[in-house]
C-alpha positions, 0 to 999 in steps of 0.5 A: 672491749680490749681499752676496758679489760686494759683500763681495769687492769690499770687500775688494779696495778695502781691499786694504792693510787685508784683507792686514793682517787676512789675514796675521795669520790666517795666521801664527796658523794657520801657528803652530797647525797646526806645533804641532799637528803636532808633538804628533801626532808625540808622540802617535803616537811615544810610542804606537808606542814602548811598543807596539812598541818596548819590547814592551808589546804592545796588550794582556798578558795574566797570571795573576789577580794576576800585574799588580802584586799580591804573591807570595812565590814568582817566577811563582807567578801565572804563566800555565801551559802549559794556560792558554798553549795555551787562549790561543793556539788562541783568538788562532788564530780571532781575525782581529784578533790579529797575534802572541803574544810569551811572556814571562817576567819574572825578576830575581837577580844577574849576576857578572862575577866581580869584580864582581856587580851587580843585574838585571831580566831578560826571557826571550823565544822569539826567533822570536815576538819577532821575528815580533811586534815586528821590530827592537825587539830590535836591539842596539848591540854584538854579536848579537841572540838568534834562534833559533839563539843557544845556549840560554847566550847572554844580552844585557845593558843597555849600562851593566849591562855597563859597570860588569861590565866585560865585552864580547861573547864574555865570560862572566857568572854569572847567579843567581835564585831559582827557583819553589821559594825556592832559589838557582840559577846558570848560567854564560852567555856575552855575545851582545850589548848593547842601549841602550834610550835611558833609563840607568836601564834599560840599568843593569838589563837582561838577556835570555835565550831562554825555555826557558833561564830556565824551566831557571833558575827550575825552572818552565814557566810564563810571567809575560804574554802580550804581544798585538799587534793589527792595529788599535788600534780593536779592544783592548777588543773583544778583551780582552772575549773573551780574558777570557772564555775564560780567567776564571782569567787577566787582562789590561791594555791598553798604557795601563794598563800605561804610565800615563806616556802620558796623562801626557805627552799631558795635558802636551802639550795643554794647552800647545797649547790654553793657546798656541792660544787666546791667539794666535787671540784676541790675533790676532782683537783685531788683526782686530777693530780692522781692522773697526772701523776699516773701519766708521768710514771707510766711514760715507758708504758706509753712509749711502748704501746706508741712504738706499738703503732697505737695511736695516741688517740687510743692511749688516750682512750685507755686513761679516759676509761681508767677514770671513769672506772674510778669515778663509777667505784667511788659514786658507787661507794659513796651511795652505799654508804650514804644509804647505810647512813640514811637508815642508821640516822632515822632510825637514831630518833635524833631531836633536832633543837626548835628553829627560829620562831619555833618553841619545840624540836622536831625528828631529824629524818633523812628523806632520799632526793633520787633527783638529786643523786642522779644529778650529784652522778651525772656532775661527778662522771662529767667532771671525771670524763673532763678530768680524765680527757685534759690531764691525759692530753700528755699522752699525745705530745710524749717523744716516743724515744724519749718515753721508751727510755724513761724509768718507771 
């Protein structure tokens, strides 16, 4: 207790030095923990929008072969109504699973008339869609598909319909092949528009009601069952039993259907870690010099306490503790502030400019790492203890004469 009290008067003696050493800490700690709260909002934002917003689900599940691998014929690897039904009563007894979205995954052409252009299309039940991934199906213009839209209504991508030159209310000619090689058309009236924010995607997109691209492609079969879970914790503990009960079917998480995220994150953290540990060890030298120096000028101080009969060891320890002090102040401080920056931010609304790909911006919202502040405290105390030790190791080859004659 007494190398404590003795550590914080130091402390308070240099104050000029301490607040020096403890604002550069600070601003360290105030940088990394912005940071890191920016790639947790990422992080989670990406997350949320392949789960979520595009459908992907947690999990899908499709017939063997049906993720990726080659079929002559449309939905020839398909779930069928038995496989369905097994599914759904078993998702019916899992407290895990929330919803089950049917989908069905088609591509021909649509025709304007004037003008015919290539799609991918998506079929859905619209009330499991909805009851599964709520707005995610909002569209710009027009009306989304519910349950009551006629089995007729198509949605398409804004820039599809733009280069068909049609609006809600105007008819389209979509043609597919069906199950068995041939061609079939149907005549469908434009319900809505959807702008997903990626050109390149609202350039091909087309959705229907399920039961009416069954009716095209002359089958009852569906191409995935997407699953959303309650908890991210539980994906392979559930993929495991779904597997289980249906071994003629397969199934992919949300991260293998969406390699693009590990890829971005990958990005992402290694540009924080590259940032963090340059600015944390170009913060330590600065902080190092500060005890340096504070060894120097206090040599009278530390023959005294050595002719004292205090061992080196524990003058030593006196420094050690001064730094960490200092570094306690400025983590503190920084977190602080950081805190009060993170509110001040999300509560601005800022607009970030649309990223690659993308035709609109989203909000800037910082979202806090706690993970990540307690690594940036754990670093900056580590990097503060090992500063402290190496640039006190003076304290022990100090003559103690020599010392006691020194001028502050």
């Amino acid at each position: 207790m007494i190398w404590l009290r003795l550590a914080v008067r130091n402390a308070l003696a240099n104050r000029r030095r301490s607040a020096a050493a403890a604002a550069a800490i600070t601003v360290a700690t105030l940088v990394l923990i912005l940071f890191a709260s920016y790639v947790n909002d990422i992080r989670e934002g990406m997350k949320l929008s392949f789960i979520r917003g595009m459908g992907v689900g947690h999990l899908q599940i499709s017939g063997k072969g049906g993720f990726g691998a080659f079929a002559e014929l449309p939905l020839e690897n398909g779930i069928g109504p038995a496989s369905r039904a097994a599914i759904e009563t078993l998702a019916d007894k899992l407290p895990e699973v929330r919803r089950l979205a049917p989908r069905l995954q088609f591509g021909g052409m649509v025709s304007s008339g004037p003008r015919t252009l290539a799609f991918s299309g998506v079929a859905v039940d619209p009330a499991l869609e909805r009851a599964a991934f709520g707005l995610a199906g909002a569209v710009k213009t027009g009306e989304p598909l519910t349950k009551d839209s006629p089995d007729d209504s198509v949605i398409l991508g804004v820039e599809l319909a733009r280069q068909l030159g049609v609006k809600p209310g105007d008819f389209v000619t979509v043609m597919t092949p069906t199950v068995y090689g041939a061609l079939n058309a149907m005549d469908m009236t434009v319900v809505g528009l959807k702008q997903s924010g990626a050109a390149q995607t609202d350039l091909y997109y087309l959705q229907t009601k399920l039961q009416t691209a069954q009716k095209l492609l002359v089958t009852d079969k569906l191409s995935t069952l997407a699953v959303l879970l309650d908890d991210d914790a539980d994906i392979n503990a559930v993929r495991e039993r779904l597997e289980r009960a249906a071994p003629n079917l397969e199934t992919r998480t949300w991260l293998q259907l969406q390699p693009i995220y590990r890829q971005v994150m990958g990005l992402y953290e290694t540009a924080f870690l590259v940032v963090g540990v340059l600015l944390i060890i170009t913060t330590m030298s600065g902080v190092s010099v500060l005890i340096v120096t504070s060894v120097l000028e206090r040599a009278g101080e530390i023959g005294l306490m050595r002719s004292l009969g205090i061992a080196a060891r524990q003058v030593r320890s006196a420094f050690l503790i001064e730094g960490v002090l200092v570094c306690l102040g400025g983590l503190v401080a920084g977190s602080l502030l950081a805190a009060i920056a993170l509110w001040t931010i999300n509560a601005s609304h800022f607009i970030s400019p649309p990223p690659p790909g993308s035709t609109r911006g989203y909000p800037l919202q910082l979202l806090w790492d706690w993970f990540a502040t307690a690594q940036i405290w754990a670093f900056v105390m580590a990097l503060g203890v090992g500063v402290s030790w190496l640039t006190s190791a003076g304290v022990a080859r100090l003559n103690i004469v020599q010392a006691l004659g020194a001028r502050p």
